[in-house]
LUMGU-974818 format. One record per residue (C-alpha): residue in three letters; x, y, z. Coordinates in steps of 0.05 Angstrom, whole numbers, plus 5000, padded with zeros to 4 digits. Layout:
ALAXYZ...
REM end
This chain:
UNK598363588760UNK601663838821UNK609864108834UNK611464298906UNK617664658914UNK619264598998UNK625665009027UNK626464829100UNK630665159152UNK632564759210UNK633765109280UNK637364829345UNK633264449391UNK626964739418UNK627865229375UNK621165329312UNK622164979252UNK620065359188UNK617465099114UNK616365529066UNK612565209007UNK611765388938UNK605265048906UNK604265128830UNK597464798808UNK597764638733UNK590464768729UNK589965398767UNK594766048746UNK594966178827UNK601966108863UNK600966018934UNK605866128987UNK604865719047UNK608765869107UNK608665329156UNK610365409232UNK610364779267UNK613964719336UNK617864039352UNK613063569384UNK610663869447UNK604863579445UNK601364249415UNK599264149340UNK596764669292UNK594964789229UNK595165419195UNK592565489114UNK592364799100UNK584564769104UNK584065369082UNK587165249022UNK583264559016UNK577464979024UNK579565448969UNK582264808921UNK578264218944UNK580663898880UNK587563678904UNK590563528970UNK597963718998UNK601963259018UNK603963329086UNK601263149151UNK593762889139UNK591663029210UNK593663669208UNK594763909135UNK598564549116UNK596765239130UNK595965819072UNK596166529087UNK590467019080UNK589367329005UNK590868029019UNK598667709036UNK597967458963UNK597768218939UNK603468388989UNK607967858960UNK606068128884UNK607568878906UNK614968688937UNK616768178866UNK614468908834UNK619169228872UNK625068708865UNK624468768790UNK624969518793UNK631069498834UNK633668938793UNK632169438731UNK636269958768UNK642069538775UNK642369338705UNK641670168690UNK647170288735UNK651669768709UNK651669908644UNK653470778669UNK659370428701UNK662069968634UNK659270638587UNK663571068638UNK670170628627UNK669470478553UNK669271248543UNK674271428592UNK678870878553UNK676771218496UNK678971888507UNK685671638533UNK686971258470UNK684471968435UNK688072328482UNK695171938464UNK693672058383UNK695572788400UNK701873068375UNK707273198436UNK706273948452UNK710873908509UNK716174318478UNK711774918474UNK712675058544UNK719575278542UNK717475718482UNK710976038517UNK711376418581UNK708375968641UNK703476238690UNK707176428752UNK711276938691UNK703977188672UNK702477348745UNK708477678756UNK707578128701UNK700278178734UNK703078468795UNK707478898768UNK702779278724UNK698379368793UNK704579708826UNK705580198771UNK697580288768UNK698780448849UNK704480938839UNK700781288780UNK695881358816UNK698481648887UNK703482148847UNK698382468799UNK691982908824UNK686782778774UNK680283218760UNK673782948791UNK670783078719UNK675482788686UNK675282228733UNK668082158725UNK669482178645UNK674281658664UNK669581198700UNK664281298648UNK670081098600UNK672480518637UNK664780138646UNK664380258564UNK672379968558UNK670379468613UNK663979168564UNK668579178504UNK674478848541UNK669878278572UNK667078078496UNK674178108463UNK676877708527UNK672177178519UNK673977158449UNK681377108471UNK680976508524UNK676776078487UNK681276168428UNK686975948479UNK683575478511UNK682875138440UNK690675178426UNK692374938498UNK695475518516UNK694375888579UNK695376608563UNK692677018631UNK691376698691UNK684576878704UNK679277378676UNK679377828743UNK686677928725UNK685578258657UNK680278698682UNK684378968735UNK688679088680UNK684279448649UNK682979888711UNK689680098708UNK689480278642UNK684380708646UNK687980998707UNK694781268656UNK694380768591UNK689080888533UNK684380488500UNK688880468431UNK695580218476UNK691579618506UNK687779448448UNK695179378412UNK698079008468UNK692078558454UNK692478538389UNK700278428382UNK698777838446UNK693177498401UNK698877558329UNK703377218378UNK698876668390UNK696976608317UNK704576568300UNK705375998345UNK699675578321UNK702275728255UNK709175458274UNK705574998313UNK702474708256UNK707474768208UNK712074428253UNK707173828257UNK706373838176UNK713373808167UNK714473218219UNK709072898184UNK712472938112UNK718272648144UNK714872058171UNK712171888113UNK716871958073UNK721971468119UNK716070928113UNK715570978034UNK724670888035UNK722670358087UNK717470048031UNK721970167975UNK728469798008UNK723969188025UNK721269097961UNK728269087941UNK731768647996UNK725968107969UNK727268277900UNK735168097921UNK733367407961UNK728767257902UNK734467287848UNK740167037888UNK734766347908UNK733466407833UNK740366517802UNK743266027851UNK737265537826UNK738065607747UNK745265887728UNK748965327703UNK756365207721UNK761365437671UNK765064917628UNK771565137664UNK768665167727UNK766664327722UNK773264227702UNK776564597762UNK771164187808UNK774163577779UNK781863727790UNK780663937860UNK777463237879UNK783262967842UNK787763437885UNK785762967949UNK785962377912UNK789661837947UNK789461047924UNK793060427924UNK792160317854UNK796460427796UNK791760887757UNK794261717766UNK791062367756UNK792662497681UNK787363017666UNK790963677631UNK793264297666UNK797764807653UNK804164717704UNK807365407711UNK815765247721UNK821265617724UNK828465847768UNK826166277829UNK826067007810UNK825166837735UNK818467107728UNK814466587726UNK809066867770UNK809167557744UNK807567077669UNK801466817707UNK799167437728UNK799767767662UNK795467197638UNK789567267689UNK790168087687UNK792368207758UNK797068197810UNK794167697859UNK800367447883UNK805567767943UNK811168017924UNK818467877955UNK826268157938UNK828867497915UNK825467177975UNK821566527967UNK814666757960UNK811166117928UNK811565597984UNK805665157956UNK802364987881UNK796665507878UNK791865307821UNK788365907791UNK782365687746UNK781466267693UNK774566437667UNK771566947630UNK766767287658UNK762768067675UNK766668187733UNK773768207750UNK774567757816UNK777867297850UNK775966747895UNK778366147934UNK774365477933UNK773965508007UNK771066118018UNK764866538000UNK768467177996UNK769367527922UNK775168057913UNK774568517864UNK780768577832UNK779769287799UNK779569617872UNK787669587899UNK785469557966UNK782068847957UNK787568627913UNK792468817973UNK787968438019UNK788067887965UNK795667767965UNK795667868050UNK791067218039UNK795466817995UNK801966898025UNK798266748095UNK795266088060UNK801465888044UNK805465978108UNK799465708141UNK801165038102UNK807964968114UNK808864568178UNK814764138220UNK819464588206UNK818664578128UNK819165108072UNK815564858015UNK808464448027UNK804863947985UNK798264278002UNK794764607940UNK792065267946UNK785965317894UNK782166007868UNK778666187817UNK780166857772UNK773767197730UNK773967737683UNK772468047612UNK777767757558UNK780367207607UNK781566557566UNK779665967602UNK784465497628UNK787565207696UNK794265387712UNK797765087771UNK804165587804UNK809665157830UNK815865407875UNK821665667834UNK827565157830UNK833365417870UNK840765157868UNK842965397934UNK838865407998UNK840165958054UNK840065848122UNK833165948132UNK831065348088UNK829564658113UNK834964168086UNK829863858042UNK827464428005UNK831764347943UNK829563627941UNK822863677960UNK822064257908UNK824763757848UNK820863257872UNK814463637872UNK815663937801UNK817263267771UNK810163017806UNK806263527763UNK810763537698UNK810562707694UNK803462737682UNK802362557606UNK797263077591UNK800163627635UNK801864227586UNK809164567614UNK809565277619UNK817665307622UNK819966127640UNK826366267629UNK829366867649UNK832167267595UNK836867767634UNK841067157650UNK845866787617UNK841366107597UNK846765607611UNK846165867689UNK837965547676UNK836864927730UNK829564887694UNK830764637621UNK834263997648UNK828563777687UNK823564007633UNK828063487587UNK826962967619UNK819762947628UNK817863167558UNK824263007512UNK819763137452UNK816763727481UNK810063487451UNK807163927515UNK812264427523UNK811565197514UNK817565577525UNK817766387551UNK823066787548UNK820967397606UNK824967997615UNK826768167544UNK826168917555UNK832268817604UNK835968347557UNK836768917499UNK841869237517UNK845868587546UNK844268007506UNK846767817436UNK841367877383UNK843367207348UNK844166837411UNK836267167417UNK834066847367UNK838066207371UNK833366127438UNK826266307406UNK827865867343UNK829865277391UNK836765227366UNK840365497432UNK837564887482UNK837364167466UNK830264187488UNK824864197449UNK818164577455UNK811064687422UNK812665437416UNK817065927433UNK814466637464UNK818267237490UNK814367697536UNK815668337590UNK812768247650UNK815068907688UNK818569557687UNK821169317755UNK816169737792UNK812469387847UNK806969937846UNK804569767762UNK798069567751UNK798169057694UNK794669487652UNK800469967660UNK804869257638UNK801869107585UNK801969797549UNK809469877561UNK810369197535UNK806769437470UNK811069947460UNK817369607477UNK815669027422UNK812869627370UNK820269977377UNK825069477394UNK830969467356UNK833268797379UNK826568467351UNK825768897291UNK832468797260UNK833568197216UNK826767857237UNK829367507294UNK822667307312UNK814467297276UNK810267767316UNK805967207336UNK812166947382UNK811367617428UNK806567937471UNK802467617533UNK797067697505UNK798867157444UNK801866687494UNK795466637538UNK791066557474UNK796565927450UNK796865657522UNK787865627527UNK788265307459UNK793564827475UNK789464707541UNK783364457511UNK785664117446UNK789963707508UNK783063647540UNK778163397487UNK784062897469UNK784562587540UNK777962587579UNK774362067554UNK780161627568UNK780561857632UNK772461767650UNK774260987623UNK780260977677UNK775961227732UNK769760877716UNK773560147716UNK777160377773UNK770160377819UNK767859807779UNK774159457817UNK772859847883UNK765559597892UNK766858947874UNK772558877927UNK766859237972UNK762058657964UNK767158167969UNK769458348040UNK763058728067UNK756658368033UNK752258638090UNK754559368102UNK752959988062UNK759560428037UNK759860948097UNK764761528092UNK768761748154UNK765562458154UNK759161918163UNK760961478202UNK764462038258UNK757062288259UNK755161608274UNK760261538334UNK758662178357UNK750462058368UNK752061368403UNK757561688455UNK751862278464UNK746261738481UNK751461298532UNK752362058565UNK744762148561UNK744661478597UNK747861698661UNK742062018684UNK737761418680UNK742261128731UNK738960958800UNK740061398861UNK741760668893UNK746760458853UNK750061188848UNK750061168930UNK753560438929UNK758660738881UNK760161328917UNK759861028981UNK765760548958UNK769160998926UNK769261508982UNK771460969039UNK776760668983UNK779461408986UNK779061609060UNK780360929093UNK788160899095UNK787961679127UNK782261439181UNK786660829197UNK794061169196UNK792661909219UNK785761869266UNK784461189289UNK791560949305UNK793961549343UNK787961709381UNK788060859404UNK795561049428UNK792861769467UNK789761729527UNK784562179511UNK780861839452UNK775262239435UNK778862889454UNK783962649400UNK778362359355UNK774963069352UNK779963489342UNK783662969291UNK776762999248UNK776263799256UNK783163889217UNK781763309170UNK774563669147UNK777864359144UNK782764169103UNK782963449053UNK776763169072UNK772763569020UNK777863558960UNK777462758970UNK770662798975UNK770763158895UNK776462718882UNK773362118893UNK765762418860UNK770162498802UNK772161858790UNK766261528809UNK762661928748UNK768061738706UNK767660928721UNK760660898723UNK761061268641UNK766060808628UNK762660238646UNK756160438606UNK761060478550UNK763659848566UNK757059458568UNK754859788499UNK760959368471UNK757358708498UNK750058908454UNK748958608385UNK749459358340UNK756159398365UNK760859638307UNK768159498336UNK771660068292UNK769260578334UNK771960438403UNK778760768394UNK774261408371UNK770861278437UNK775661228479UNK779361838450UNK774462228459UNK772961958532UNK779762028555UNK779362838528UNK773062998562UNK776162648627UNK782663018627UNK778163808619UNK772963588665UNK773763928733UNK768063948790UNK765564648811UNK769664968859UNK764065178904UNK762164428914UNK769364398956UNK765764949006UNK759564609009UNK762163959029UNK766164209085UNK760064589117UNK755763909110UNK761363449140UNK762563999201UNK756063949212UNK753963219207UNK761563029256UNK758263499315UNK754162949317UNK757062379367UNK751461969396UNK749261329360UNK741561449356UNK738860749360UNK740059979357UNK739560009274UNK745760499280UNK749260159326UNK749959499297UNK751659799220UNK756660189258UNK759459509284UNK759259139216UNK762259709189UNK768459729237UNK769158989231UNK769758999155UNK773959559153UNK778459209212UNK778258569176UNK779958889110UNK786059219147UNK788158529172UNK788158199108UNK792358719078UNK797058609143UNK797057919142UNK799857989062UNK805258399084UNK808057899142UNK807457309096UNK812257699042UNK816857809103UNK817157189136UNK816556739080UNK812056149069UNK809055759130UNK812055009143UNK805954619104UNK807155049047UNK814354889042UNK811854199049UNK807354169002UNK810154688943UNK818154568957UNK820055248974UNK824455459019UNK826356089067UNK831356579053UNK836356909094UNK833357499108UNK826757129125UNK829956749172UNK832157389210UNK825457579201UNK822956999230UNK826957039290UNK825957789302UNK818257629303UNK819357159359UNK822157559406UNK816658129384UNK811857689404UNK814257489466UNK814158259492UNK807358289469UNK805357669510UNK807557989578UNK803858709544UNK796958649523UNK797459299526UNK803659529497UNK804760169462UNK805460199376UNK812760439393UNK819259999425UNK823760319477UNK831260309470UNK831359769526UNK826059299493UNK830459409419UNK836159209465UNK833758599498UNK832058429434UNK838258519400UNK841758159456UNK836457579456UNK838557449374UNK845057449387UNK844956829427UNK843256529369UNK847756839326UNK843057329293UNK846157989283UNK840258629269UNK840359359275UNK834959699316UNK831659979242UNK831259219222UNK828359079291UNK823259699286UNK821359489202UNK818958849230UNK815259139295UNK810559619256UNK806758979229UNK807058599281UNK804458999318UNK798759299270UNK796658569264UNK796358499350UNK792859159345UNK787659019290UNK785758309331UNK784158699387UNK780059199352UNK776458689321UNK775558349386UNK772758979420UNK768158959363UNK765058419381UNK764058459453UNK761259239430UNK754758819392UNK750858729446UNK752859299490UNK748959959457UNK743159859514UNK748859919563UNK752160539524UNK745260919526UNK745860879594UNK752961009617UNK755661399554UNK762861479545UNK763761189624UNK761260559585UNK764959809614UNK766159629550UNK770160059513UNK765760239450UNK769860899424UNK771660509357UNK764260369350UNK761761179356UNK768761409319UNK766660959260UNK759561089262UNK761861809249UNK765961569195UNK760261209167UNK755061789169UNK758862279143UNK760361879090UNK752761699075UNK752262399074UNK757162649031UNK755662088984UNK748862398980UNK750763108974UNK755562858905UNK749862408882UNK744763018873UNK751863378848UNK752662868796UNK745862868765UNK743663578769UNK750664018752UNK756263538729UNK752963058681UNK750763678643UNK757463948653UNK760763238615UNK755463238562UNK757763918540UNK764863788548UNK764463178500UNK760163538448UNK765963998454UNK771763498440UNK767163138388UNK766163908353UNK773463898351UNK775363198331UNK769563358275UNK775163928240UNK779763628249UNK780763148193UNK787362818213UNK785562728278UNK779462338239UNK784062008200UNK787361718266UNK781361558306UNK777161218243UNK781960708206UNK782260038179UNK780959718119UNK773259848117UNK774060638125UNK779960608076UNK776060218022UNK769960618030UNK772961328024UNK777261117964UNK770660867931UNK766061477947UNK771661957918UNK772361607866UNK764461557848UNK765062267862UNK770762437804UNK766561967758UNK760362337765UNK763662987765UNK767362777695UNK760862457659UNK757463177672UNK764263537649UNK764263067587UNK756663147575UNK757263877577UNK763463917536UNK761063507487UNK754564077471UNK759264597473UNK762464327413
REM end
């Protein structure tokens, strides 16, 4: 079995052609080489090896020419060709050696730069060690003083042979301890003498004046010096190195703990169950914005704090939850709005809104300050239209050791006179609202009464009467008893604590001090003076005007928490009835009017509006550059055309010059308007082509009717903030100066749009004209023919000033647009033959369209006869026969147009469709807050239905878990 292996090399013509063959016999172990030279056929042939090798291997035959075979070389080229592959292996071999110096060179120089940057910075050592040049200086100044010794003192030739025999011993010790010396500086980095010649000339100069014993101490004392430094070297680096580690051990302690933190607040906020209180709070404030058509009420039990402004009624609730969390005022309103305070017992004494995450801890003053800032701003934040008391119910939640659980809701005090200050409501609105919260059955009344005061001057008992005549729910305080001691009579006292003083009736009767009228106490502080007062009192020691459970804060807040929930466990279960037939009613009505829609909330169905007004905005940019051209295009010439007609066209068809007046007509117009159009007109061509995508998604099957007044709302706002970017103004002007230099019609296509567009916008012109005539001269003779109608007065006069209008036109084709004062007087004279009296204005109101019509015919005229003449205009230009200056001023018209049109189009879809999609994600973030705007927007009976029922499958829920819960506790 044979392989041939055949690389040829073709020359040029005439030049040799070479083979070079590689034969591998599969029963022979030779390789033969066979180099063929044949010339191109010049009629010379030769062979060269190929018989040879036949000779040599008769047992095969190459394939090639049989005539005259291949040629092989000689054997001793055989051991040539084995000597050079011996050779090219070697050399291969010393590349491969090399190579692999090169990548060993670079891995260890990488090496010793990584070890090299492991190093400690030693940089600061060379402000504390002397550098060289220092060295050298002190060099050269111990060879100066060797120099002066040496000149000034005569020393004895035996001596100075003792000296030199001396200085060769010194100069062998030296050279050993110097060795010592550099390599121990070379190891500590330190350059300490220049150079080894240095010290020994040194030393020559010692032995000149300075003995063996100074220079070896100098040596010495040099070598402690650098043994102190590597000491404080070293220590240095220790200490740095205790630092670090310990900073990475705090580093490793306070992660362990900031997991240890996430872990228990993921944990504690996973497994600690609400408080009973707590539930109960949830459940009044979804109660709080409880609104519904139906009879049933919120009649769960609270405590409703009332009283006479100024009567202490707050100062009672704060006494009750421990703290002063509310501002403070002299005889100023301070309570604009019910605040319900849920009390809880609990580790901690804080406070907290149901808003907000924030806790204040109401043993530090300078939270509680912040606390009451809070409050009063909550309250004056919900006081609006010029009101001084608000509906609006401020809820927090108080926590602390000893706090007996309740929820107590702090109304405004009832006043009797109203200042200046006050809306003229707020008397009414304040009976109103505390007759609202005492007319709930189950509500227990906290009634304060002043005790300083006489108690017939009390506005509060009345209205307590007449909600709870029984006072089945009533608790009555008496505050301020520390102040009535030395005033009030101690039968009259006890007259009001037994019940026999007032016609109303109450559960219990409690007397309490609230203050040492100090604004600075801490309740603490209170409380302990209202101890003592009750422990000495004469006025409630002497003839037992009262029991000593009747006194004290501290026995009113444990009567009110058990009055609270004995009212509690009495009531809810009737309530959870009222509210669960309530939704049974709700979803039936739901099925009944909406079989095939799912209950969706507004907060749901705003999310819902909002993703389909993103997608129609998302929409805009599938829009085709075609159809944004057309709509730009229109909108552009619908904006521009009146100024081309009125201030270009017109009075450069009345100037001699045209295109002088043409050009420098356009020149102002681009400096100036032309660009702000341009935007103006971009604008609005955005803002109908959104609408219109709005539009058509009314027209598709998913369309749900009750949002399109959302929709449009939120259109109309993004429209009214949008503004295009300034700089598009500057570009505009420099693309429309450039693009009106232009003022040669190209070629034929050109030409003829230019013509269709001058007769469309001529025709367009004429129509509008035409309108304006026929409301001035009245209706033509067939159509008061056919329709009955008949001409008035005035367009009779009209009629007959037209005539004569005409007639000067007739004798001037080409007339100017204005009449002189002896045409308006012929013509004036001409209607009075007729007895038709006109003023020269009336005259001059009917010439202008007359006139434009007679001017727009001949335009349009001059448009046609321009069709066919653009082969003519190539040739003679503006010297044209026909006049074609219409045609070139509105092909100008036209391409600056296209290209403005183009420059908003890429505008539109790269910068301000972005621009509107952010702007409306913008209104629709603040339409999102703001719930009466919500309210507005998202109305009807379906959104109206569906809230009432979610809240109230809220409540439900909320009371079934309340009731479950309560129901273990006991």
């Amino acid at each position: 079995m044979l392989r041939i292996y055949q690389n040829s090399y073709r020359r040029t013509a005439k030049k040799a052609v070479v083979y070079s063959t590689k034969v591998v016999c599969c029963n022979h172990s030779t390789l033969c080489n066979i180099t063929a030279s044949n010339y191109q056929r010049t009629g010379r042939g030769g062979s060269y090896g190929g018989q040879q090798h036949q000779r040599q291997h008769p047992e095969f035959l190459l394939a090639g020419n049989p005539a005259r075979g291949w040629s092989l070389p000689p054997p001793s080229r055989g051991y040539g060709m084995l000597v050079v592959r011996i050779i090219r292996g070697a050399l291969k071999l010393r590349y491969i050696v090399l190579g692999g110096a090169i990548g060993g060179g670079v891995s260890l120089s990488k090496k010793y730069e990584d070890w090299k940057d492991g190093l400690p910075d030693l940089k600061w050592l060379e402000d504390a060690m002397p550098q060289g040049e220092r060295w050298s200086q002190f060099s050269r100044n111990l060879l100066e003083v060797g120099s002066v010794v040496k000149n000034a003192i005569d020393i004895d030739p035996k001596l100075k042979q003792l000296g030199e025999d001396k200085l060769t011993e010194w100069r062998s010790w030296f050279d050993s301890r110097l060795d010592d010396a550099i390599e121990a500086a070379d190891i500590q980095g330190t350059q300490i003498i220049d150079t080894k010649e240095d010290l020994k000339a040194k030393t020559t100069v010692a032995a000149l004046g300075i003995s063996a014993d100074e220079s070896r101490k100098k040596y010495d004392k040099l070598q402690g010096q650098v043994e102190t430094l590597q000491t404080e070297i070293m220590n240095v680096q220790i200490k740095y190195q205790k630092e670090l580690e310990k900073m990475e051990k705090e580093n490793r302690e306070l992660r362990q703990q900031y997991l240890i933190l996430k872990t228990n607040r993921k944990t504690s906020a996973k497994k600690i169950k609400k408080s009973l209180i707590d539930m109960y709070s949830e459940v009044l404030d979804e109660l709080s914005g409880y609104d519904t058509g139906y009879t049933m009420a919120d009649h769960l039990p609270r405590v409703v704090v009332v009283g006479d402004q100024s009567s202490g009624k707050t100062s009672v609730l704060e006494s009750i939850a421990k703290a002063r969390i509310f501002p403070r005022g002299s005889g100023e309103m301070m309570t604009r709005a019910p605040v319900k305070v849920t009390l809880a017992e609990g580790p901690y004494h804080v406070a907290q809104f149901r808003d907000s995450d924030r806790e204040y801890d109401l043993t530090k003053e300078a939270e509680l300050a912040e606390l009451r800032r809070e409050v009063e701003f909550r309250m004056r934040a919900s006081v609006r239209g010029g009101k001084t008391v608000s509906n609006e119910v401020i809820s927090m939640t108080v926590k602390g050791p000893g706090l007996q659980r309740m929820v107590l809701v702090d109304l405004p005090g009832i006043i009797s006179t109203m200042t200046v200050d006050m809306a003229s409501d707020t008397k009414d609105s304040i009976h109103q609202m505390t007759k609202h919260y005492m007319s709930n059955p189950n509500a227990i009344i906290l009634c304060i009464q002043d005790g300083s005061v006489d108690a017939e001057r009390s506005n509060v008992t009345d209205l307590v009467m007449q909600c709870d005549p029984l006072g089945r729910r009533t608790i009555f305080v008496l505050t301020k008893v520390d102040l009535a001691e030395e005033l009030a009579d101690p039968e009259r006292i006890r007259k009001i604590l037994s019940g026999k003083l007032f016609p109303m009736k109450a559960l219990g009767y409690y007397a309490v001090v609230t203050g040492r009228g100090r604004k600075d106490d801490s309740i603490d502080a209170i409380r302990q003076y209202e101890e003592e007062f009750f422990k000495n009192s004469k006025l409630f020691h002497r003839r037992g005007v009262i029991m000593p459970h009747q006194v004290t804060s501290r026995n009113l807040s444990l009567a009110v928490s058990d009055r609270f929930w004995k009212m509690v466990r009495e009531t809810i279960e009737q309530q959870a009835d009222a509210f669960k037939a309530t939704r049974f009613n709700l979803e039936t009505e739901w099925k009944n009017n909406f079989p095939r829609l799912r209950e969706s909330g507004r907060d749901e169905l705003f999310d819902k509006a909002k993703g389909e007004i993103l997608d129609e905005v998302i929409n805009l940019s599938q829009i085709s550059a075609k159809k944004w051209d057309d709509a730009l295009t229109s909108k552009l010439w619908e904006k521009l055309s009146n100024y081309v007609f009125e201030n270009i066209y017109l009075p450069a068809a009345q100037s001699d010059s045209f295109n002088t007046m043409v050009d420098i007509k356009l020149r102002q117009w681009t400096e100036q308007a032309l660009p702000a159009k341009s935007v103006e007109a971009g604008w609005e061509a955005l803002q109908q082509e959104f609408i219109h995508l709005m539009e058509r998604s009314k027209k598709t099957v998913e369309h749900d009717g009750i949002f399109d007044q959302l929709k449009a709302a939120v259109v109309d706002e993004a429209i009214r903030r949008h503004t295009w970017e300034d700089k598009a103004i500057d570009m505009l002007r420099v693309i429309q100066l450039n693009t009106l230099e232009d003022r040669f019609v190209h070629d034929k296509a050109e030409w003829d749009k230019a013509v269709k567009f001058l007769e469309d916008s001529v025709n367009s012109k004429l129509v509008q004209t035409e309108e304006t005539l026929a409301q001035m001269l009245g209706p033509g003779r067939v159509k008061r023919l056919t329709h009955w109608q008949y001409l008035s007065q005035d367009q009779e006069k009209r009629r007959n000033v037209k005539g004569e209008l005409d007639k000067i036109l007739k004798n001037d084709a080409k007339h100017l647009p204005t009449l002189s004062y002896d045409e308006l007087t012929t013509v004036r004279k001409n209607l009075q033959r007729d007895n038709v009296e006109v003023d020269t204005d009336y005259i001059r109101q009917t010439w202008f369209p007359v006139y434009r019509k007679y001017f727009l015919q001949q335009a349009l005229q001059r448009a046609k006869d321009c069709r066919k003449a653009y082969y003519l205009y190539t040739q003679q230009g503006a010297e044209c026969e026909v006049s074609c200056n219409d045609v070139v001023l509105f092909w100008r018209i036209q391409k600056v147009i296209k290209v403005t049109g183009n420059a908003l189009r890429q505008q539109v879809i790269n910068r301000e469709a972005r621009r509107l999609d952010k702007e409306i994600k913008a209104v629709l973030d603040e339409f999102g807050d703001d719930e009466e705007k919500k309210s507005h927007l998202l109305t009807g009976k379906r959104v109206l239905l569906a809230e009432e029922l979610i809240k109230v499958r809220q409540i439900q829920e909320k009371l079934e878990e309340f009731i479950n819960s309560l129901n273990q506790e006991k």
